[in-house]
C-alpha positions in Angstrom: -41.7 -3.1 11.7 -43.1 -3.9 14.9 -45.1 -6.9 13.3 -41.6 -8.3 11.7 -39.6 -7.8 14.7 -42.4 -8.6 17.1 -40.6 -12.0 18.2 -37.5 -10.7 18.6 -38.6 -7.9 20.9 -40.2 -11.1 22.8 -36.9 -13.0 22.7 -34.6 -9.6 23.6 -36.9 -8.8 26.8 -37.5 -11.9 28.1 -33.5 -12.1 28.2 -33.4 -9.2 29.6 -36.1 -9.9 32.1 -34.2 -13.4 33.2 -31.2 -11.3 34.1 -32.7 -8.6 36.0 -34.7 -11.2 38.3 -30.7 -12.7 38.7 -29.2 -9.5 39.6 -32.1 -7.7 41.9 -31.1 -10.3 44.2 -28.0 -8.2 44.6 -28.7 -5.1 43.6 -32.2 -2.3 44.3 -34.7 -4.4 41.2 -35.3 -0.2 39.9 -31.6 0.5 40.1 -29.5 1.1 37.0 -26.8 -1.4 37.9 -29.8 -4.1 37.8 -30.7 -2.6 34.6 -27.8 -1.8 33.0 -26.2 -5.2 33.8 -28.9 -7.0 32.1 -28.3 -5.3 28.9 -24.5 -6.5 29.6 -25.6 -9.8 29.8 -28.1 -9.6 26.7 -24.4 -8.4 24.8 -22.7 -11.6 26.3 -25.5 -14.2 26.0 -25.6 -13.2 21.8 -21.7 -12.8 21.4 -21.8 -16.5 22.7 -23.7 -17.8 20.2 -22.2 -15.6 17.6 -19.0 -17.3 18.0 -19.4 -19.8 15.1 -19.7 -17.0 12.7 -17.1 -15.1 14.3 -14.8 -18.1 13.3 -16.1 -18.0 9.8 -15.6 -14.4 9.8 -11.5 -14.7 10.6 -11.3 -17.5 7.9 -12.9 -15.7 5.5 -10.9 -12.5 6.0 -7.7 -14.5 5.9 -8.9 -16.2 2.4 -9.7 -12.4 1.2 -5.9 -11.6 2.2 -4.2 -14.6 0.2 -6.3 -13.9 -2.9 -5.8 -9.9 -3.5 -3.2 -10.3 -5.3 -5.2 -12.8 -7.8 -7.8 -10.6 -7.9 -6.1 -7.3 -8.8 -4.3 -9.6 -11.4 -7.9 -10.4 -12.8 -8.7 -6.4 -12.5 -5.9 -5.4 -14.3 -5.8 -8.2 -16.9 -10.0 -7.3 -17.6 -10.3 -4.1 -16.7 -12.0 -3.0 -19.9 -14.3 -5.9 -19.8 -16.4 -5.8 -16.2 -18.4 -9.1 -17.4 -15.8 -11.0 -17.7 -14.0 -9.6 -14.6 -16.7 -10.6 -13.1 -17.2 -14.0 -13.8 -13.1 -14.3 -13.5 -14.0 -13.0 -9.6 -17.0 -15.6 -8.9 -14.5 -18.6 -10.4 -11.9 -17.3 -8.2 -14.2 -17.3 -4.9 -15.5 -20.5 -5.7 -12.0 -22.2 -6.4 -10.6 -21.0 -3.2 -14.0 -21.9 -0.8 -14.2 -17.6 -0.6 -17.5 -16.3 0.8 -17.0 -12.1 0.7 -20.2 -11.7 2.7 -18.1 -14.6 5.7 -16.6 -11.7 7.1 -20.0 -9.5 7.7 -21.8 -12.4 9.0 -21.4 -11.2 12.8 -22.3 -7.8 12.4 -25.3 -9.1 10.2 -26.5 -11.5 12.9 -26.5 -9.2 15.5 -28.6 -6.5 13.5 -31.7 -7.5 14.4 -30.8 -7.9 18.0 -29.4 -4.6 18.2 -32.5 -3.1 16.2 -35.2 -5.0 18.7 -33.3 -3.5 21.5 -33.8 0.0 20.0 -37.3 -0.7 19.8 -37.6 -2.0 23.3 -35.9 0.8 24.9 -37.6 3.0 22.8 -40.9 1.8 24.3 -39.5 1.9 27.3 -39.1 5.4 27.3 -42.4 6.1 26.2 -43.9 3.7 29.1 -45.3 1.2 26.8 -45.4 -2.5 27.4 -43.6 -4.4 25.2 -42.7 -8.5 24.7 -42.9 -9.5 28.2 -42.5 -6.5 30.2 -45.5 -5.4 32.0 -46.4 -1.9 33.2 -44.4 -2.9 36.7 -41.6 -3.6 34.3 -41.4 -0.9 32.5 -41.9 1.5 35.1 -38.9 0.3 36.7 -36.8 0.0 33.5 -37.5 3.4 32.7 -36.7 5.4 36.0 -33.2 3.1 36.2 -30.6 5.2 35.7 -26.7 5.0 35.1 -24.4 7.4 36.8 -27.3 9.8 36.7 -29.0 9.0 33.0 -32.0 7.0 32.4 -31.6 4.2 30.7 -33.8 5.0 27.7 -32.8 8.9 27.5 -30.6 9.9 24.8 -27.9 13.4 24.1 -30.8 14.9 21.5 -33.9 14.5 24.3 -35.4 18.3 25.6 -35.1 19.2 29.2 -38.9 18.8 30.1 -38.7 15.0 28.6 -35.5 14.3 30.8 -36.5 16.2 33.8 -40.1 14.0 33.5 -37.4 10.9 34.2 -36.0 12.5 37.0 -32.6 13.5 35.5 -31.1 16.5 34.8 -30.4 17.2 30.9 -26.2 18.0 32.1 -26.0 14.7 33.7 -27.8 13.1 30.7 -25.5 14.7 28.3 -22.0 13.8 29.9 -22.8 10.6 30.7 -23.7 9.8 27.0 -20.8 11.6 25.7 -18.3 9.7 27.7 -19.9 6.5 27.0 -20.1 7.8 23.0 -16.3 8.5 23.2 -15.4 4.7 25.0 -17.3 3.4 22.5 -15.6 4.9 19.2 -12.2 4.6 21.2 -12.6 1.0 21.9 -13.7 0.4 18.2 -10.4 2.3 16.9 -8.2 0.6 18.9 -9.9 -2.9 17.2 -9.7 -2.1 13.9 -6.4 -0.3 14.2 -4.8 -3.5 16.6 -5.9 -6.0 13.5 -4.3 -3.5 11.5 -1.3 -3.1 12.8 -0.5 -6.8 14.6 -2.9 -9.5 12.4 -2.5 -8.2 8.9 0.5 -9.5 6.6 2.4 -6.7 5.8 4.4 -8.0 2.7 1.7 -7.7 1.0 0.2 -4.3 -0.2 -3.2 -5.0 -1.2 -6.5 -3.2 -1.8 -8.2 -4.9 1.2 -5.0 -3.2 3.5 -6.2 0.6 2.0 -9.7 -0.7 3.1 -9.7 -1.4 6.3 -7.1 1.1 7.1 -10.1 3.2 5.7 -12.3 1.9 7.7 -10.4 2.0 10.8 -10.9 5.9 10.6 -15.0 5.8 9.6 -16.2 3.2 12.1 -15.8 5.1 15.2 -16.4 8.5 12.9 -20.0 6.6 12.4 -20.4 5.8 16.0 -19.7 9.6 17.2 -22.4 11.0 14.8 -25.2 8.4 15.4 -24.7 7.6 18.8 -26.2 10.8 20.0 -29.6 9.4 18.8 -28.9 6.4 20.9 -30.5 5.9 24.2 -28.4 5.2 27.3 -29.2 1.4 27.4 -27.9 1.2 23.4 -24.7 2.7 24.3 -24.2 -0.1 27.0 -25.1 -2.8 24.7 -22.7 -1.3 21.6 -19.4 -0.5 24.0 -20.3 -3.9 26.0 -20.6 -5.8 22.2 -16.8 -3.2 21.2 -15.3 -4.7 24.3 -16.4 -8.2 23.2 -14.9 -7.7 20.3 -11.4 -6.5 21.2 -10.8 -9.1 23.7 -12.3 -12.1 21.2 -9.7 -10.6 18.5 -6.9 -10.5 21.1 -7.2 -13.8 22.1 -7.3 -15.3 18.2 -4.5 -12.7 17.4 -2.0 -14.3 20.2 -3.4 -18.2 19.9 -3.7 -18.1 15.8 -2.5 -15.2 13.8 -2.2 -14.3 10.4 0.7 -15.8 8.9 3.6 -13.0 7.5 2.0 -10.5 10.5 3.6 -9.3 13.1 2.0 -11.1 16.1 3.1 -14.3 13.6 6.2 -13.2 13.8 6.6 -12.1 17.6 4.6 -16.0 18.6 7.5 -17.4 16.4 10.4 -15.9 18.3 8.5 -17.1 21.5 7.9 -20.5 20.5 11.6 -20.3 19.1 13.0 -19.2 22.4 11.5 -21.8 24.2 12.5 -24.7 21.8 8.9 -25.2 20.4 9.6 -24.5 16.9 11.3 -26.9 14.7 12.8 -24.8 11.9 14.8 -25.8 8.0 18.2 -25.3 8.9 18.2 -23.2 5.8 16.2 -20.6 7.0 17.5 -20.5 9.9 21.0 -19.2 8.2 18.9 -17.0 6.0 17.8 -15.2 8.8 21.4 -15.3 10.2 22.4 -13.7 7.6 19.8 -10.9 7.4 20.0 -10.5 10.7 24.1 -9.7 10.5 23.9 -7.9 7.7 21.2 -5.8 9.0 23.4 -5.1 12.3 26.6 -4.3 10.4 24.8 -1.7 8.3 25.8 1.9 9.5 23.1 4.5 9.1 24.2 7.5 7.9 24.6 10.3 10.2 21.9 13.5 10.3 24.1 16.2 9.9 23.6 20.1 11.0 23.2 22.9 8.1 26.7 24.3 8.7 28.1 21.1 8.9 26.5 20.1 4.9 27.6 23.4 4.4 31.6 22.9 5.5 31.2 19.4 3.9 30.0 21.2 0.8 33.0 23.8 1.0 36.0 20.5 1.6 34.8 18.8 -1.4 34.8 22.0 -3.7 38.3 22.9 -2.2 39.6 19.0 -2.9 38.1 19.1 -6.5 40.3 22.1 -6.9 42.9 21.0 -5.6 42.9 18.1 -7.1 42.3 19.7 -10.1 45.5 22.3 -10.0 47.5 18.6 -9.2 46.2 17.0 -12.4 47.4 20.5 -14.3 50.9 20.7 -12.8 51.7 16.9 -13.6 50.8 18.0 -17.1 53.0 20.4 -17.3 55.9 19.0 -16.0 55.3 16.3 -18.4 55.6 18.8 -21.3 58.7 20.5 -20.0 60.1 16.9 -19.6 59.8 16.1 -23.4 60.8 19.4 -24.3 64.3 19.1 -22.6 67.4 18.6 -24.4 68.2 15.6 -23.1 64.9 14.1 -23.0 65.4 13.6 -26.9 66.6 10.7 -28.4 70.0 11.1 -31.0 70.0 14.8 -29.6 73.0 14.0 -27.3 76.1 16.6 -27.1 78.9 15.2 -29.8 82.6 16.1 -28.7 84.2 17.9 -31.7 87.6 16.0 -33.1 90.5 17.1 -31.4 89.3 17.7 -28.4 90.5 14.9 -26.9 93.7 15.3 -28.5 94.0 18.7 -27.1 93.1 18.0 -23.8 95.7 14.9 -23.6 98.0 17.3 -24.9 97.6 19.9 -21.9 98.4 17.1 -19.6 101.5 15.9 -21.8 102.7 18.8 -23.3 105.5 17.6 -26.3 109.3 18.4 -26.3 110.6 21.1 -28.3 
């Protein structure tokens, strides 16, 4: 390995070297913040020149996000035929200008940097020269300490092997626990911020369940092997996190994913401030979702005893109601039974009885 990455361990300390001359004019040269900031710097100088990719890297993700839902059409269509699923997938990529590997291309590059600085530190901590740093050099790189823990110790070193740096194994240990934390922290928040703010949500596709995936394992991955990482590592990863977070900030407010939220939340601003020239259709569409959405009532979260009383009034109503329907029956039937309710069955007067009853009022002579 050393023969492969020999230039790079060249290129990594000589950068590293540059710096610290810059900053021992400010700062003790054997001091950690001499050090330390040159690692910093080494993290800034290759995030720089990273930047290209890092635009490749956003447009590829966003092409990944607008062809799920072609892909798990060609899944599901082929699914008992992998070959030609596979082919299907190639034609797609190539149809749309889709590289899958666009969006690892910054973690890629910086691989080998990461891996030479390993090396060097590595070296460091076992007083060896390495690329351009002399014994002098590495004398003073490896007695540099931050808040108490030499650059090139790490959380698993022994007591005798920290103490022979000058540090005490406590101070060692908290220092790269904290930093270990910041660094899983800081990569959580940037998985979880593109998650939540960069991502469009109408759409449910397989590449949401992964990153939401990896969201979780990237700082799990962190925690577990950064306790094999020396001090100076730690700097360079959270440095490199930090990077990150602020680089995906900036694209997520200046040029976000269409159908996300921060899309959304830049359209109200430019909208406020009479940026945006809209359709006048949509504009009433979203009059109308917007009005409809405030006139709808949410139903109220109600108590046990209260679903309870409710449940109680509607049995009683439907009973109610019930003994109501049976009573209007019944009077119906009594209705139709009555004499008079039948048609022909009207009382007849008998003959005579008129007769009779003109002759009570005029009674006859005798």
């Amino acid at each position: 390995m050393d023969t492969i990455l020999g230039p790079l361990y060249t290129a990594v300390s000589w950068i590293i070297v540059q710096f610290h001359k810059l900053y021992s004019l400010v700062f003790d040269e054997d001091s950690g913040w001499a050090w330390g900031l040159s690692i910093v710097s080494l993290v800034i100088v290759i995030r720089i020149a990273l930047i290209p990719l890092f635009v490749k890297q956003i447009k590829a993700t966003r092409n990944m996000q607008a062809i799920q839902p072609k892909m798990k059409a060609i899944q599901e269509r082929y699914k008992n035929d992998r070959q030609r699923q596979s082919e299907e997938m190639m034609k797609l990529y190539k149809e749309t200008g889709t590289n899958p590997l666009s969006s690892c291309l910054p973690i890629l590059a910086q691989s080998p940097f990461f891996l030479a600085l390993y090396q060097v530190l590595n070296k460091i901590a076992n007083n060896q020269e390495v690329g351009v740093m002399g014994a002098d050099l590495v004398e003073s790189a490896r007695n540099a300490s931050i808040f108490g823990a030499p650059i090139a110790t790490r959380f698993m070193d022994s007591a005798e092997k920290v103490e022979a740096l000058g540090a005490s194994l406590t101070d060692v240990r908290v220092v790269t626990v904290i930093m270990i934390l910041m660094m899983s922290a800081s990569q959580f928040y940037t998985q979880r911020q593109l998650m939540t703010k960069n991502v469009d949500l109408t759409a449910k596709t397989p590449f949401m369940q992964q990153q939401k995936m990896l969201m979780y394992v990237f700082p799990i991955i962190f925690a577990v092997f950064g306790i094999n990482f020396p001090v100076g590592v730690l700097v360079y990863w959270l440095t490199t996190n930090v990077w990150t977070l602020g680089q995906q900030m900036y694209i997520i407010k200046r040029n976000p994913t269409p159908g996300s939220l921060a899309y959304k939340q830049r359209q109200e601003k430019l909208r406020a401030k009479g940026k945006l020239k809209e359709d006048p259709a949509e504009v009433e569409a979203r009059k109308a979702v917007e009005t409809a959405r405030a006139n709808r009532q949410q139903p109220k979260r109600m108590t046990k005893a209260q679903r309870q009383a409710a449940a109680a009034q509607a049995e009683a109503d439907a009973k109610a109601k019930k003994a109501a329907g049976q009573q209007t029956s019944l009077s119906k039937e009594a209705s139709k039974d009555s004499p008079s309710a039948r048609p022909g069955q009207q009382s007849k007067k008998k003959p005579g009885q008129r007769k009779g009853s003109q002759r009570s009022k005029h009674p006859s002579k005798k």
